[in-house]
C-alpha positions as CSV (number, residue, x, y, z in Angstrom):
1,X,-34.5,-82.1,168.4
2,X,-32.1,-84.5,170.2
3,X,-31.1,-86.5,167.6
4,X,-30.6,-83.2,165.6
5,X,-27.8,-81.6,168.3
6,X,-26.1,-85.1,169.0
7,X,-25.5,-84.7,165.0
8,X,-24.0,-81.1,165.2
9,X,-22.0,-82.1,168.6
10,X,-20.6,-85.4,166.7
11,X,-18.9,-83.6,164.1
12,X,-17.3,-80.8,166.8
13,X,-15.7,-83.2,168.7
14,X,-14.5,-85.1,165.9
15,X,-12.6,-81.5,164.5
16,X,-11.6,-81.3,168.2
17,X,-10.0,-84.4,168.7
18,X,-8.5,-83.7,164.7
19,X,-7.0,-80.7,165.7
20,X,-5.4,-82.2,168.7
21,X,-4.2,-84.7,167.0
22,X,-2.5,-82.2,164.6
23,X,-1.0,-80.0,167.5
24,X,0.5,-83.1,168.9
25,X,2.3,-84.2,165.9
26,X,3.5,-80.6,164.8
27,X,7.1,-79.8,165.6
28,X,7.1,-78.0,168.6
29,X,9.4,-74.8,169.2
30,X,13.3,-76.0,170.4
31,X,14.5,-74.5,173.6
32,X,16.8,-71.6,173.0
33,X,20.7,-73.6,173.1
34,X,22.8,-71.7,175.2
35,X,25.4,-68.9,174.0
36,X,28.4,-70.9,172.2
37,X,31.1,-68.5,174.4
38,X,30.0,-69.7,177.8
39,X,29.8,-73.4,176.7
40,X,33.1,-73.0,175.4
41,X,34.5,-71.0,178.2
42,X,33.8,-73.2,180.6
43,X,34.5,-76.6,179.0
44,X,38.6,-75.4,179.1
45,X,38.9,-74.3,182.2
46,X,37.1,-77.1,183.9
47,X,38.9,-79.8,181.4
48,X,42.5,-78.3,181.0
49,X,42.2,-77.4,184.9
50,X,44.4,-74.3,183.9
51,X,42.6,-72.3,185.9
52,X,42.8,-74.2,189.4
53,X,45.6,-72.4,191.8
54,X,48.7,-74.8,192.2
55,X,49.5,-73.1,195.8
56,X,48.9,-77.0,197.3
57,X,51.3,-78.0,195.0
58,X,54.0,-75.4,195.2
59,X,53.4,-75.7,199.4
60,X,53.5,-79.8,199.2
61,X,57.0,-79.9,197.9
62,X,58.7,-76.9,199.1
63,X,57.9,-78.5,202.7
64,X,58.9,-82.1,201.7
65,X,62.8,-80.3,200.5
66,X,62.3,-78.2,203.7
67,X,62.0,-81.0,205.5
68,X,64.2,-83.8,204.0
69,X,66.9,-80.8,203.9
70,X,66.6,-79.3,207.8
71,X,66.9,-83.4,209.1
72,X,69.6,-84.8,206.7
73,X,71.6,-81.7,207.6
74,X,70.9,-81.8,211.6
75,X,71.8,-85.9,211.6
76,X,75.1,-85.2,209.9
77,X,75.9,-82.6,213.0
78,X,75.2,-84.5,215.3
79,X,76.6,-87.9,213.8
80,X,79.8,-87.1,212.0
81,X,82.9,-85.0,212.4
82,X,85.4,-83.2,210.0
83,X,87.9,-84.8,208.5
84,X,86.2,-87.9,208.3
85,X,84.0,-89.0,205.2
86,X,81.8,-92.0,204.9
87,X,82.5,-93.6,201.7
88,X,78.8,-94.5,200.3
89,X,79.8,-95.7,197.2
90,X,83.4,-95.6,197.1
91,X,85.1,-92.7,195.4
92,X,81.9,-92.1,193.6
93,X,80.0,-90.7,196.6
94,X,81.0,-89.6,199.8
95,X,79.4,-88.3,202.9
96,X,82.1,-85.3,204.4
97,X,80.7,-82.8,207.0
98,X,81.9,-79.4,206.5
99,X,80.7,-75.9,206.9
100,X,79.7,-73.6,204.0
101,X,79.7,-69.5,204.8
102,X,78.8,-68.7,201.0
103,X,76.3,-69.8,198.2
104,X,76.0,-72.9,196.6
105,X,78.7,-75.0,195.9
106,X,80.9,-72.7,198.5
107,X,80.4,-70.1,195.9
108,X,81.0,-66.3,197.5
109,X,82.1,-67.0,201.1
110,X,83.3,-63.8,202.2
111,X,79.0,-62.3,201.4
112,X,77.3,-64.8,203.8
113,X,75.0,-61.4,204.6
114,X,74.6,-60.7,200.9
115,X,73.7,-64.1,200.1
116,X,70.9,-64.2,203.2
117,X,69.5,-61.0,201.8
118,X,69.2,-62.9,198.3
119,X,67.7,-66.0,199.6
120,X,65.1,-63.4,201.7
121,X,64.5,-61.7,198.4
122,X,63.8,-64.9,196.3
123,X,61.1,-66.2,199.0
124,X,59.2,-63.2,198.7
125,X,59.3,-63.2,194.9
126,X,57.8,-66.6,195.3
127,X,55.1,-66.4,197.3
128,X,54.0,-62.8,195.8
129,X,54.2,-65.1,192.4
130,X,52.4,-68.2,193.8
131,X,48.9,-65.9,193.7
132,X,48.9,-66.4,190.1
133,X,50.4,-70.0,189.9
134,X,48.1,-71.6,187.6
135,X,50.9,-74.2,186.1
136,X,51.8,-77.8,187.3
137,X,55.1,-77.9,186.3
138,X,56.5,-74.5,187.4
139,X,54.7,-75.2,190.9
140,X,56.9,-78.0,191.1
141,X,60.4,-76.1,190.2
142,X,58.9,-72.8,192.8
143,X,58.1,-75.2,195.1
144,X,62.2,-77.0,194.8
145,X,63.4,-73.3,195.1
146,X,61.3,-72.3,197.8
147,X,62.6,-75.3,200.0
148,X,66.0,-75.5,198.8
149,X,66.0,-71.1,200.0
150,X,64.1,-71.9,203.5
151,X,66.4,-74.9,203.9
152,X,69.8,-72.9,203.5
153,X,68.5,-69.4,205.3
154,X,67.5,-71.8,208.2
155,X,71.4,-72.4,208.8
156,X,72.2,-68.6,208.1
157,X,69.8,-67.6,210.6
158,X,70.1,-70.3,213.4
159,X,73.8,-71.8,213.2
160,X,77.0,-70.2,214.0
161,X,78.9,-67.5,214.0
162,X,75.7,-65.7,214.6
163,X,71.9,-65.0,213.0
164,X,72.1,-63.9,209.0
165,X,75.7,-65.0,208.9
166,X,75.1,-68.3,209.5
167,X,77.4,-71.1,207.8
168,X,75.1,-74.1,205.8
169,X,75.9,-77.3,206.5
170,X,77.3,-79.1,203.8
171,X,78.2,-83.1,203.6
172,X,77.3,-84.9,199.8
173,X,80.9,-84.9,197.9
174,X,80.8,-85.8,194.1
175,X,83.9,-86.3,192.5
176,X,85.9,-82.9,190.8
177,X,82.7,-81.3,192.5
178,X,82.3,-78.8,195.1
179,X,80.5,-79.7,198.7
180,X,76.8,-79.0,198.9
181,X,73.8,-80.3,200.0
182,X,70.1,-81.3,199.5
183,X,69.2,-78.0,199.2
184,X,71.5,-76.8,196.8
185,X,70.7,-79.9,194.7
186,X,66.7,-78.6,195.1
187,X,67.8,-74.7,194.0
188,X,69.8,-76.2,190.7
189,X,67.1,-78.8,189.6
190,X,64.4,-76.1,189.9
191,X,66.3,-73.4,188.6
192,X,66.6,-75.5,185.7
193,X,62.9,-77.0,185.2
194,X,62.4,-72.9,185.2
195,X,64.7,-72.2,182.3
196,X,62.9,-75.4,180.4
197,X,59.7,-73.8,180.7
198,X,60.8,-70.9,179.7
199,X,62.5,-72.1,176.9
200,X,58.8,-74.3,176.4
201,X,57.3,-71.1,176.4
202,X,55.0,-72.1,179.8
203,X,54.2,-69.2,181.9
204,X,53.7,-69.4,185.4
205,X,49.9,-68.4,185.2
206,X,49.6,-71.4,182.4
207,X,49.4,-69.7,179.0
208,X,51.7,-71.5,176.8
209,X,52.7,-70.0,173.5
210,X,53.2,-72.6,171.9
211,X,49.7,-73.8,171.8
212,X,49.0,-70.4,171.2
213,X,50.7,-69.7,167.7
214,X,49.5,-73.5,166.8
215,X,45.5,-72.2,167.5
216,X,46.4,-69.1,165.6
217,X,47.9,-70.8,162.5
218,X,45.2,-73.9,162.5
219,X,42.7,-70.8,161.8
220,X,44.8,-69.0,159.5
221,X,44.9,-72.2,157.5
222,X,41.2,-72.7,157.4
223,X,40.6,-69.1,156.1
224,X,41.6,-69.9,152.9
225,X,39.5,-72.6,152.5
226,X,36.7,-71.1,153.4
227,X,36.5,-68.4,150.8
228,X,37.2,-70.9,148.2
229,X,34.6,-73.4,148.8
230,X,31.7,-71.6,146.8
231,X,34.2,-71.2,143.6
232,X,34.8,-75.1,144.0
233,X,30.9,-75.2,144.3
234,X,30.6,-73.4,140.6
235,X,33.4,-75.1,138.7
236,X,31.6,-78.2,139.4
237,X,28.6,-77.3,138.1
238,X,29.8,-75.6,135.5
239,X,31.7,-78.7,134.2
């Protein structure tokens, strides 16, 4: 009767240890990949870094212009007179003190108030803009206006003839050019990094249309294609 079962219980554990076998060799089910949008809405926005805030940015240089502006302008009051430039590089570059009551470049003089409320206006504009800065390059040119406006409304508010009608400080003379100083040079270079971008077709909030219109037309090229690969398919066979 023993040798009988251990007969019938060889044979079971032999299909056992078969079937095993089998289970471990069969392909087993794949995990379920993840959804193609969220791998490919991420991967951008952590790559491209489009969607990381530029505030640091825009902050970081409009206080280095601040800064470099307020100090230049204070050493040259308190160091030089009127009527007497310091010739840098000959008649190429001159260092002459003077006072400014309009805008850039002496521009305006008799709407020092006007000019105060503009510079006001522009900060605001800014900083209500800088919540959806999202682009390298126009943080750099908001953050050159930004300093250049704090650096000139600093002397329309603090220096005589009294606060808001201030007159800027002015001492870097160009030849057959008007007066002005770092920050005026701060306003013009970022006002025209701005109108580059513009031009570029760079938003503030970093879309750029450009890449745009090329994504769109790469897939309006590959439509075509598409529909005629099974055609291609049959002429080949059929030849």
């Amino acid at each position: 009767m023993d040798t009988a079962h251990g007969q019938e219980a060889a044979p079971a554990a032999e299909d056992d240890r078969s079937s095993a076998a089998d289970q471990a060799h069969s392909p087993q089910p794949e995990a379920p990949a993840a959804p193609a949008e969220s791998a490919a809405g991420d991967v951008p926005s952590a790559a491209s870094g489009r969607r990381v805030r530029r505030i640091g940015v825009l902050i970081a240089v409009a206080t280095a212009i601040y800064a470099l502006d307020v100090a230049s302008k204070a050493i040259v009051a308190a160091t030089m007179h009127y009527g007497q430039p310091i010739n840098l590089l000959g008649p190429a570059l001159k260092l002459d003190y003077t006072r400014n009551p309009g805008a850039a470049f002496s521009i305006g003089a008799a709407y020092t108030i006007i000019f105060t409320a503009i510079a006001v206006g522009v900060i605001v504009v800014i900083l209500r803009l800088s919540r959806r800065l999202f682009s390298l390059p126009w943080a750099i040119a908001l953050g050159l206006l930004l300093g250049g406006a704090l650096g000139n409304l600093t002397d329309r508010l603090t220096r005589a003839p009294g606060i808001f009608r201030g007159w800027v400080v002015d001492f870097i003379e160009l030849p057959h050019w008007p007066i002005f100083n770092l920050a005026d040079s701060a306003i013009c270079v970022g006002g025209a990094l701005m109108v580059l971008l513009a031009f570029r077709g760079l938003h503030p909030d970093g879309t750029d249309e450009r890449a745009v219109q090329q994504t769109q037309a790469h897939k309006a090229g590959q439509a075509p294609q598409e529909r005629t690969e099974p055609g291609d398919e049959t002429d080949g066979t059929t030849a």
